[in-house]
N, C-alpha and C positions, 0 to 999 in steps of 0.2 A: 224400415224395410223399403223395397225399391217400390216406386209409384213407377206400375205398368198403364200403355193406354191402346185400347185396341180397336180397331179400323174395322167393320165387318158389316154389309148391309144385312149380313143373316141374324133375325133376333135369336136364332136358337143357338148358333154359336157365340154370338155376344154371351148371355144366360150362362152357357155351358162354360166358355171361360172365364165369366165373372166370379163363379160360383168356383169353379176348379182353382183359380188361383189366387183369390182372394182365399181360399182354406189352406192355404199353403204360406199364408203371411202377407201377399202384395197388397199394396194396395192398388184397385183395377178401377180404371175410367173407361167406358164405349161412346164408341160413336157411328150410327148407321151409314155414315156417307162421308167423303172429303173434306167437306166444306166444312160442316159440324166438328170434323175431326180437329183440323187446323184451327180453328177457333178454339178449343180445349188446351190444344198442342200451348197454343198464345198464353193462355189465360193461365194455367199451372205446368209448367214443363215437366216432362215424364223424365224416366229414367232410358225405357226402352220404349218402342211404337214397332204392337206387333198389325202388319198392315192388310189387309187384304186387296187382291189386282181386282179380281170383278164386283169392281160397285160399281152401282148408277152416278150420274154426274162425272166429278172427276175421276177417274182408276185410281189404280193403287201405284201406277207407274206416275202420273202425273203429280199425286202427294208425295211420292217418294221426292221427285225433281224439286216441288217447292221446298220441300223441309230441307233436301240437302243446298239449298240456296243458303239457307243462315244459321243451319244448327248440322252439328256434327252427332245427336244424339242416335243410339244404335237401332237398327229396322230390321228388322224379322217381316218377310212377306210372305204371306198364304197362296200361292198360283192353285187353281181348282181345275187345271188341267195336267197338271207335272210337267207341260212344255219346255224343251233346255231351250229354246229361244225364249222364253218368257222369264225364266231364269238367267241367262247371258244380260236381255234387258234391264232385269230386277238390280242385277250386281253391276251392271254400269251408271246406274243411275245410281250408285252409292249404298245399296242395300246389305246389310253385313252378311246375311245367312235367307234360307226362302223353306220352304219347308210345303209338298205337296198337299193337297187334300183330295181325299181324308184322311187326317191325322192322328195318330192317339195324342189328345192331351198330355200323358207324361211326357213325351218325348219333343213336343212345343217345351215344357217346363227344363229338359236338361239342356234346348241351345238358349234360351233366354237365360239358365242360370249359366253357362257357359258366355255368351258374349257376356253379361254383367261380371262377371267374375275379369274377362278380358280389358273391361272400359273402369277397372277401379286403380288408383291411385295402385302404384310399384308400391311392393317393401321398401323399408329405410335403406337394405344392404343394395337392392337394383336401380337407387336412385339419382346416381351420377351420371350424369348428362355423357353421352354417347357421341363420337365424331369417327369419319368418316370420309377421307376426303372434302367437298364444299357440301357434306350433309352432316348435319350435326341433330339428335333424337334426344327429348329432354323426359326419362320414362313418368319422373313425378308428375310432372304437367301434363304431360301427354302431349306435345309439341313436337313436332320438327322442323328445319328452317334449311335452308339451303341460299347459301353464303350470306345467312342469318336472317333473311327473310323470310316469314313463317308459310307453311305450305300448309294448307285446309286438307285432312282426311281423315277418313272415316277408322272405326272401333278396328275393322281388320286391317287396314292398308297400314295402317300405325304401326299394328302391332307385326306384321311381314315387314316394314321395314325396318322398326326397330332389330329384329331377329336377323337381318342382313348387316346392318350396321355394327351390331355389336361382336358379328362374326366376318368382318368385313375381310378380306382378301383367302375364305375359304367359302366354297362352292355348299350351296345350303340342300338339298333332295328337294326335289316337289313332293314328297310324303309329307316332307315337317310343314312343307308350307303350306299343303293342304291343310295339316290338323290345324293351323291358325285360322286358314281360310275357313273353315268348316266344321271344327271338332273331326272327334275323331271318326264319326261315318262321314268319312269325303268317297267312299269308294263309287259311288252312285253316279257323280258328277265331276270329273276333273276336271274339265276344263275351269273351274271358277277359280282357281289360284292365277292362270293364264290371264283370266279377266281383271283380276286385283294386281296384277304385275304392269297390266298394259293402263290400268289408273296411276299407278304412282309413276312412270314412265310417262304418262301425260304432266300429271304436275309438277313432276321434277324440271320438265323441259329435255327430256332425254330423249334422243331421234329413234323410233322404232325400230327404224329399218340398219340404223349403226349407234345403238345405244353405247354410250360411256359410262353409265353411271349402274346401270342395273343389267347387266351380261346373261345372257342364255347360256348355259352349259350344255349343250344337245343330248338327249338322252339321261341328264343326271339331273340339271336343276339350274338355280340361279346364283349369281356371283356379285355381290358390290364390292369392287379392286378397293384396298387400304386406302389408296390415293386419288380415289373416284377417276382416274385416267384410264386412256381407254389402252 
């Protein structure tokens, strides 16, 4: 079962999810603060790292930036404000999903088992490497490479790109790329597919303001042209 690790200076929620998700099969590591956290992160690497922003010492924003410095592993972050700027920030700094508090515990349990479900190894049948113009998506690995040079991203930007790639010269809804972005309660926050689109559009090297590779469709959704041309 997935080794969870959870970020929270609050000991009641630490307890509360140790206890809720470890009865549910996980295995749960805590840690009151950043520092402690990333130390654990080092020493046994998790599956998922669910984070919290208000701790003392480092935040939850500045753990998110170290961890996505050299692990791709997925982050679920707690904002104990519901702020969409704290959310905007969360998911530019690499965060897959954020999740307000207070929360019901069940519903932390269906986007962790949702992104883990999203970060595991394709089927044997969806395992042939995807191409796309000078992007190429490897579903087994989890890879993508752009004129074979591997590009670093995260559980959802992966899986939105894959899902562009493999439908590459038709136009995708932001509904669907929501539920990637989000599961399926995206209705709350849309702008966060907008924010995972303007990441892979960073890494790709693709000009915002006249992107080639990844098209706005105004009003419908997004486009990756068969020939990555613009």
């Amino acid at each position: 079962m997935s080794r969870l690790l959870i970020l929270d200076d609050d000991p009641r929620t630490r307890t509360l999810l140790a206890e809720y998700l470890g009865g549910r099969g996980y295995t749960v590591d805590t840690a009151p603060d950043g520092d402690s956290g990333l130390q654990r992160l080092r020493a046994e690497p998790p599956d998922l790292v669910v984070l919290d922003v208000m701790m003392p010492g480092k935040d939850g924003f500045e753990v998110c930036r170290i961890i996505r410095a050299t692990s791709r592993v997925p982050i679920i972050m707690l904002t104990a404000r519901g702020d969409e700027l704290d959310r905007i920030v969360g998911l530019e700094l690499g965060a897959d999903d954020y999740l307000p508090k207070p929360f019901n515990p069940r519903e932390l349990l269906a986007r962790i088992q949702a992104v883990l479900r999203r970060a595991a190894p394709a089927p044997a049948e969806e395992r042939a490497t995807l191409h796309a113009g000078p992007v190429s998506v490897d579903p087994d690995r989890r890879e993508a490479r752009l004129n074979g040079v591997l590009v670093e991203l995260t559980t959802t930007e992966f899986d939105i790109l894959r899902t562009l790639v493999a439908n590459a010269g038709r136009v995708i809804p932001r509904e669907r790329l929501m539920e990637l972005a989000r599961g399926e309660d995206y209705a709350s926050f849309e702008r966060s597919v907008d924010v995972h689109v303007s990441h892979l559009r960073r890494k790709l090297g693709d000009d915002p303001k006249h992107p080639t590779l990844i098209k706005t469709v105004r009003g419908v959704g997004y486009l990756l042209p068969s020939q990555g041309a613009a």
